[in-house]
C-alpha positions as CSV (number, residue, x, y, z in Angstrom):
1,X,62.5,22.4,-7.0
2,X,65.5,23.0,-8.8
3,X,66.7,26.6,-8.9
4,X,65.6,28.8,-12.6
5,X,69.5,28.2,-13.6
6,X,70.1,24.1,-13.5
7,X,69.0,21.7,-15.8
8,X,67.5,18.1,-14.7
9,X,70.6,16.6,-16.7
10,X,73.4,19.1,-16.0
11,X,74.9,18.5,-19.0
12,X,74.1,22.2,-20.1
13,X,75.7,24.6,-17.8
14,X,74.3,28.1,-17.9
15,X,75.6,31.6,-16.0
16,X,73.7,32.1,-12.8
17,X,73.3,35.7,-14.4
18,X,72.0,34.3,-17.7
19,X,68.4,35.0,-18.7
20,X,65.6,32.3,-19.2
21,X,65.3,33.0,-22.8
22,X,68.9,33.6,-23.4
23,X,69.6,29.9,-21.9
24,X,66.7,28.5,-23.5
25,X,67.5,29.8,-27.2
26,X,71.3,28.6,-26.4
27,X,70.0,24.8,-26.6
28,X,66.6,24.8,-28.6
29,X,68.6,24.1,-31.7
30,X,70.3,21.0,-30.6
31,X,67.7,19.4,-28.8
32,X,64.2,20.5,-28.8
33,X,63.0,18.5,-31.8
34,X,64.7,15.6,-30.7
35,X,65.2,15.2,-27.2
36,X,62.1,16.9,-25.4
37,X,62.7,15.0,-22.6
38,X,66.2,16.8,-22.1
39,X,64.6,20.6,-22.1
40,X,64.7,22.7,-19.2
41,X,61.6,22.2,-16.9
42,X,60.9,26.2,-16.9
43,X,61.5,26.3,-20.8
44,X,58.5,28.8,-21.7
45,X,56.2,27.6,-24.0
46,X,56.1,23.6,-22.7
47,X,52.0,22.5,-21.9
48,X,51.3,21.4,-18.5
49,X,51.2,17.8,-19.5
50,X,54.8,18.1,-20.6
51,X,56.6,18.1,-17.7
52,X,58.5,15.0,-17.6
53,X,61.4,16.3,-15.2
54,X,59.2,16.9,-12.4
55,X,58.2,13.6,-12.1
56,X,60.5,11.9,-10.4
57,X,59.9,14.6,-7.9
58,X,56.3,13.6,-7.3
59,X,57.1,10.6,-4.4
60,X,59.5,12.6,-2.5
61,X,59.5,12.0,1.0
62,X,58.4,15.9,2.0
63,X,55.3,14.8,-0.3
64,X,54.3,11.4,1.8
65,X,52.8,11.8,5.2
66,X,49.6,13.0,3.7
67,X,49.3,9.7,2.2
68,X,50.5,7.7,4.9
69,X,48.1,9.1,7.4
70,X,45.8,7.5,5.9
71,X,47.2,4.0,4.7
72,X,47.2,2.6,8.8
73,X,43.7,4.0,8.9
74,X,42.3,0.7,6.2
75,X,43.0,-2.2,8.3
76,X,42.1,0.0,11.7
77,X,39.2,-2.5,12.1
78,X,40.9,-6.0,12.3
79,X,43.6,-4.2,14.7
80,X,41.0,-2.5,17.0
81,X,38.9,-5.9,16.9
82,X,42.7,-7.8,17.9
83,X,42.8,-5.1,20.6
84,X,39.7,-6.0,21.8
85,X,40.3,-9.3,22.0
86,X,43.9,-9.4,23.5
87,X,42.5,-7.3,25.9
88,X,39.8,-9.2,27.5
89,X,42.6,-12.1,27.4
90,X,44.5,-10.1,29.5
91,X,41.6,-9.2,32.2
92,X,40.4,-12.9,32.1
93,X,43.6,-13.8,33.4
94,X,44.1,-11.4,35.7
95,X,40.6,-12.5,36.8
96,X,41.6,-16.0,37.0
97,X,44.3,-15.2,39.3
98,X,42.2,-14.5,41.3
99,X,39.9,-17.6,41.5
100,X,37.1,-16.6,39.0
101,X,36.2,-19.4,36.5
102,X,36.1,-17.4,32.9
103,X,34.9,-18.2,29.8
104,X,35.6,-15.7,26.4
105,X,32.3,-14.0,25.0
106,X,31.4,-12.5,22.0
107,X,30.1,-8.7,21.4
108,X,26.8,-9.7,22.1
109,X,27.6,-11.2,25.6
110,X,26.9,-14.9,24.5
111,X,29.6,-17.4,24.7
112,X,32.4,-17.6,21.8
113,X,33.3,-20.9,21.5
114,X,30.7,-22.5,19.1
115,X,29.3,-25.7,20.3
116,X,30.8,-29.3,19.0
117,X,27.3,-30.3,18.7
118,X,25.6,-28.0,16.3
119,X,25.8,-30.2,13.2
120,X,24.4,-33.2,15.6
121,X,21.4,-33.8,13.4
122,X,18.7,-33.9,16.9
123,X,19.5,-32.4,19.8
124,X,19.9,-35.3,23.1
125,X,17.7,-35.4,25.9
126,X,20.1,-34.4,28.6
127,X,22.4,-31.2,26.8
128,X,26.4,-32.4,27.3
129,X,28.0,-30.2,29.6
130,X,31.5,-31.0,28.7
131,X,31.6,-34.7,29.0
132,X,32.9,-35.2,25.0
133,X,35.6,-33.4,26.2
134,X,35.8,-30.6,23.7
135,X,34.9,-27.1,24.4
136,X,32.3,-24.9,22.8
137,X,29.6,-25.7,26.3
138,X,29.1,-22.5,27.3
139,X,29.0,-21.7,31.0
140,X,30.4,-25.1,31.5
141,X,33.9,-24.4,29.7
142,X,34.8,-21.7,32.6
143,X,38.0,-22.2,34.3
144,X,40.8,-20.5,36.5
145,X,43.6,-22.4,34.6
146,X,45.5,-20.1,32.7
147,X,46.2,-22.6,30.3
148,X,43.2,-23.9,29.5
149,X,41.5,-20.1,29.5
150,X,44.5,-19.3,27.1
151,X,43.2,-22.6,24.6
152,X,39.4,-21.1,24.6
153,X,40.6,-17.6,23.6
154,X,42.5,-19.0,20.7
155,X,39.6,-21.2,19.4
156,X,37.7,-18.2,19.3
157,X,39.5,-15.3,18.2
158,X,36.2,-13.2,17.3
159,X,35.8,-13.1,21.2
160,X,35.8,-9.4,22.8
161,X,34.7,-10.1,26.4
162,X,34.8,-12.6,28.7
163,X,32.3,-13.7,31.3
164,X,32.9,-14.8,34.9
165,X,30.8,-17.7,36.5
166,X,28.5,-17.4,39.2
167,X,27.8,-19.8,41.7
168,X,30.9,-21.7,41.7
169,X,34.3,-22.2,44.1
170,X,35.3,-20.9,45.6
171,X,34.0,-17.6,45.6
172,X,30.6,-18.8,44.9
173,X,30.0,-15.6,43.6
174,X,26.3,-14.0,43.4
175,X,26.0,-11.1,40.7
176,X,23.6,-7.9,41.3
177,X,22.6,-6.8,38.5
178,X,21.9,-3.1,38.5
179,X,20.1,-1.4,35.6
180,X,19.4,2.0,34.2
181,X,17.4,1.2,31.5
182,X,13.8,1.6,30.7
183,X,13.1,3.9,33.1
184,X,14.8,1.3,36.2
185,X,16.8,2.7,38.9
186,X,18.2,-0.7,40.1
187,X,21.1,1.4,42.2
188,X,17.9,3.2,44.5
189,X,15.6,-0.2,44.4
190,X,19.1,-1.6,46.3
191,X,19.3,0.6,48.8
192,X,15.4,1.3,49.4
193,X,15.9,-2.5,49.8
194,X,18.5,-2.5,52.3
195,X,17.0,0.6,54.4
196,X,13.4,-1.4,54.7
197,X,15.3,-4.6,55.7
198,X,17.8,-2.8,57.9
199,X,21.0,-4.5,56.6
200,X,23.8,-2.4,55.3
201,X,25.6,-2.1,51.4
202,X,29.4,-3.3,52.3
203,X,32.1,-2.2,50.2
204,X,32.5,-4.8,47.4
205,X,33.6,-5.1,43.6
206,X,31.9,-2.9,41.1
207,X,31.8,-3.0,37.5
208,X,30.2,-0.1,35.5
209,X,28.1,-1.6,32.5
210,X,28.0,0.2,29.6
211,X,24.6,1.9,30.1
212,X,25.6,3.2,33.3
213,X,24.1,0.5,35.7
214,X,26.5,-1.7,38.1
215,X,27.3,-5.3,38.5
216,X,27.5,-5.5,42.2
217,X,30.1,-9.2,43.3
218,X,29.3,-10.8,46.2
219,X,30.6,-14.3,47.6
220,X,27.5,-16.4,48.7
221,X,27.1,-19.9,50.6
222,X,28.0,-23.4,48.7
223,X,24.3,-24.4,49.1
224,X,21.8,-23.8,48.6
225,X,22.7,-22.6,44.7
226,X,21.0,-19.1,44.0
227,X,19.2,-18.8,40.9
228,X,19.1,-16.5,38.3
229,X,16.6,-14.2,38.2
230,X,15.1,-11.0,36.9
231,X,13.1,-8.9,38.1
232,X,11.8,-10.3,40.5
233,X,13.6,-8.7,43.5
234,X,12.9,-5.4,42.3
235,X,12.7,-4.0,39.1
236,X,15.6,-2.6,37.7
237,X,18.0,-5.6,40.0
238,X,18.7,-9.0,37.9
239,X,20.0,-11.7,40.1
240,X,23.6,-13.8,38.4
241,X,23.9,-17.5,40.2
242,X,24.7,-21.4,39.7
243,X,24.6,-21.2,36.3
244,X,25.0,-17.6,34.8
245,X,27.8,-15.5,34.8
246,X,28.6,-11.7,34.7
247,X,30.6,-9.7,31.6
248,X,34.0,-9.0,33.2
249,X,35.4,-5.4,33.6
250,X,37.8,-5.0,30.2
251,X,35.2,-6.9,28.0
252,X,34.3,-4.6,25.1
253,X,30.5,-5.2,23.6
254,X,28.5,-4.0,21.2
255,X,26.9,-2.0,23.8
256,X,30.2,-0.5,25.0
257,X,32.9,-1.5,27.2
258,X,32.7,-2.9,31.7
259,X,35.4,-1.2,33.9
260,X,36.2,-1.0,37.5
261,X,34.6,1.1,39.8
262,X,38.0,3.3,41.1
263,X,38.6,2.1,44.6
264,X,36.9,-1.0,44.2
265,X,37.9,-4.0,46.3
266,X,39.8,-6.9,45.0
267,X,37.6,-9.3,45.7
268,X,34.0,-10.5,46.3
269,X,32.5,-9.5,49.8
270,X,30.1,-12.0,51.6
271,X,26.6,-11.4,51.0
272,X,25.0,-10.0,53.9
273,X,22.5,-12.4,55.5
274,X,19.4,-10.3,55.0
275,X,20.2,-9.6,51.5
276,X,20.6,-13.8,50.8
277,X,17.0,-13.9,52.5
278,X,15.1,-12.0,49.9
279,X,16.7,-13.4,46.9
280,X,14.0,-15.6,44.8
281,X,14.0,-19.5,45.5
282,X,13.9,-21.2,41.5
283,X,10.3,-21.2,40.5
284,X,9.2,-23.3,37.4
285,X,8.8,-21.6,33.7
286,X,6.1,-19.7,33.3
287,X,5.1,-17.4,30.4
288,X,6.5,-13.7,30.5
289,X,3.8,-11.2,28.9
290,X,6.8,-9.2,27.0
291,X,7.4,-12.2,25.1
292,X,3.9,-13.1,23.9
293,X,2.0,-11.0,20.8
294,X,-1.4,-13.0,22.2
295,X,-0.6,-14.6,25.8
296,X,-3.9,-17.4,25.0
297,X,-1.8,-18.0,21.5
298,X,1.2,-20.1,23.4
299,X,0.2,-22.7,25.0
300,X,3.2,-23.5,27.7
301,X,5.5,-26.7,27.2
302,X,4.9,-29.1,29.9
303,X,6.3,-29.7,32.8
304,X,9.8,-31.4,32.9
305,X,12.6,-32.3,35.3
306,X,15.5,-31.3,32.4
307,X,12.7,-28.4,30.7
308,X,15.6,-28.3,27.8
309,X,13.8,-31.4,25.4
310,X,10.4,-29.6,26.0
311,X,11.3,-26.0,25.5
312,X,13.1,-27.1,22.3
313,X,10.6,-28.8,20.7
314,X,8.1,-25.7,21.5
315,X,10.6,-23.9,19.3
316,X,10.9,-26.3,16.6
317,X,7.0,-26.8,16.1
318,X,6.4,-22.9,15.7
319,X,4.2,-21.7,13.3
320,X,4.6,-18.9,11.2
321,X,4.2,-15.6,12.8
322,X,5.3,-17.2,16.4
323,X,8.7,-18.0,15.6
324,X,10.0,-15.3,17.0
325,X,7.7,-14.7,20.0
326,X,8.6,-18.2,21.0
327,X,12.2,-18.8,20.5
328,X,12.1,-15.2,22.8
329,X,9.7,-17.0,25.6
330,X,11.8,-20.5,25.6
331,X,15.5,-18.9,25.7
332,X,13.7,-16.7,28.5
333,X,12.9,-20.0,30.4
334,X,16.0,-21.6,29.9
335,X,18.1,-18.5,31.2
336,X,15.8,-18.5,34.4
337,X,16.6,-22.4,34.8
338,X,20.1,-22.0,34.8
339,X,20.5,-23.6,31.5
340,X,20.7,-20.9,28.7
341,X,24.4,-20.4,28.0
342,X,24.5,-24.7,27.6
343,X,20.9,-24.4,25.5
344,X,21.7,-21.4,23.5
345,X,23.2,-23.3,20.0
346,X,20.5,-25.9,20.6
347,X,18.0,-23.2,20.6
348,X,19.4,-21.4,17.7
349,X,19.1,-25.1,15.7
350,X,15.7,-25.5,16.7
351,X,15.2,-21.8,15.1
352,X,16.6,-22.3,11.6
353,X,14.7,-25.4,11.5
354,X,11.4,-23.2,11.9
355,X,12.5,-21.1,9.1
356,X,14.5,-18.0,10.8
357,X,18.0,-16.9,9.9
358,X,21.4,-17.9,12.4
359,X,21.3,-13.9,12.7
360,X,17.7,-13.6,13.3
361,X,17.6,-16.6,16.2
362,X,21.1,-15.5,17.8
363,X,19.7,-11.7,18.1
364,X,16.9,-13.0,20.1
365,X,18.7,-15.0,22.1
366,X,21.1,-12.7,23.3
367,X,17.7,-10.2,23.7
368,X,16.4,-13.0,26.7
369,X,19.7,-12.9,28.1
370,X,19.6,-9.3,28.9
371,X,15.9,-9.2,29.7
């Protein structure tokens, strides 16, 4: 602020030793009444709301970082969301690198890339896998090439994670799924495992999940595939294989983010023998209790060699109060068969035809995919 003895023109000098009133009564005559704007800021008398001088003062730059801490807080969303995404680009190359076929993922874990098929007004018998030669075909779009992984993360730019497929060259990678939740100890089940079967845990590469379970990577054998499972080794271990794939460490969720285990190998150790042995042979669908409100209530679509045309039509004929319960059950089965990242927009089709919402049939997807 200007000192008691200048005036915001200058154009009426004043002794430094001059009083207020002295200096205000020296130009009150000449300009008060018709130039208020020209009077002395500290002229006694002026109300508050008369203060023209000061304003100019009001955006000076010792008065603006209280406002601009908060102006890059609005669009922090958008540029923690572009974080996100750049980031899992990043580790889905690095990934790629090293011979894992990715695909990008959205924050609920499900692929991003929205099939070119879900305006196709019936769903095919046999699901295309890629063969139209556009992407949006879920675990069928993973690749190594950096190019081509580059081109799916730029047609979905919503995506936040990325997920690395199972089952195929030439890793042939088998997942071990560890989980905390619901009481599970999946970590202890392992190892309990491996003591009553006399094989031993070797080092291999560990993810930490956001719940605080693991994702164990081994490589496996080209054949047989193993299938995905879960459950059924133990409870509390989900098995990844031909057909499923595992959220890569850097992939942010809604659940939280999947890092590296420090001192983790670079890449997948075999599967110890023993271990291959007790993992489940593919078994045909079969109803889960969890996903029934009355288990006599749903009768079970019949048997199939592709079970994708039969478990959609069990969604598309549901009746009310089922609709739910058996999109739930159906993308259950198709998960187990190996076919529910290909089946999952097909699925959520068959669901808005019964009546449910796109957010309503997606949410229950992505709930089978982590049962």
């Amino acid at each position: 602020m200007a000192s008691p003895h200048l005036t915001p023109t200058g154009s009426h000098p004043s002794r430094p030793d001059a009083r207020p009133d002295d200096r205000l009564g020296s130009h009150s005559v000449d300009h008060s009444d018709n130039h208020p704007d020209d009077r002395p800021c500290n002229q006694p008398g002026d109300r508050p709301t008369r203060r023209p001088a000061q304003q100019p003062t009001r955006p000076t730059p010792a008065q603006q970082p209280t406002r601009s801490t908060h102006r890059p807080a609005r669009p922090a969303r958008p540029a923690h969301h572009s974080d996100a995404h750049a980031t899992a680009l990043t580790h889905a190359l690095v990934a790629a690198g090293r011979g894992y076929s990715v695909l990008p993922l959205t924050r609920a874990k499900l692929p991003a890339v929205r099939s070119p098929h879900h305006a196709d007004p019936s769903p095919t018998s046999t699901p295309c896998r890629g063969d139209c030669g556009r992407p949006g075909h879920g675990i069928h779009d993973a690749t190594s090439d950096p190019i081509a992984v580059r081109r799916l993360f730029a047609a979905a730019p919503w995506a936040t994670a990325y997920g690395i497929a199972c089952g195929v060259p030439p890793h042939h990678l088998i997942g071990i799924d560890l989980d905390t939740k619901h009481g599970a100890d999946g970590l202890t089940a392992l190892r309990l495992l491996a003591a009553q079967h006399h094989f031993a845990l070797p080092p291999t590469v560990t993810v930490r999940t956001p719940s605080g379970g693991r994702h164990l990577y081994f490589s496996g054998p080209p054949a047989p595939p193993v299938p995905n499972s879960a459950g059924r080794l133990a409870p509390g271990i989900d098995i990844r294989g031909t057909g499923g794939y595992l959220v890569g460490p850097g992939s942010r969720t809604s659940r939280g983010e999947y890092h590296l285990v420090p001192g983790t190998p670079r890449l997948p150790t075999a599967a110890p023998a023993p271990l291959l042995s007790l993992l489940p042979p593919q078994s045909p669908p079969h109803p889960h209790p969890h996903a029934l409100h009355h288990p006599s209530a749903l009768p079970s679509p019949p048997p199939h060699p592709n079970p994708a045309p039969a478990l959609l039509r069990f969604v598309r004929t549901s009746p009310d109060g089922q609709r739910n319960a058996r999109l739930f059950w159906a993308a259950c089965r198709a998960y187990e068969s190996g076919l529910g990242q290909e089946m999952a927009t097909a699925l959520t089709t068959a669901a808005l035809h019964t009546g449910l919402t796109e957010r309503e049939a997606r949410a229950t997807i992505a709930s089978a995919a982590r049962h």
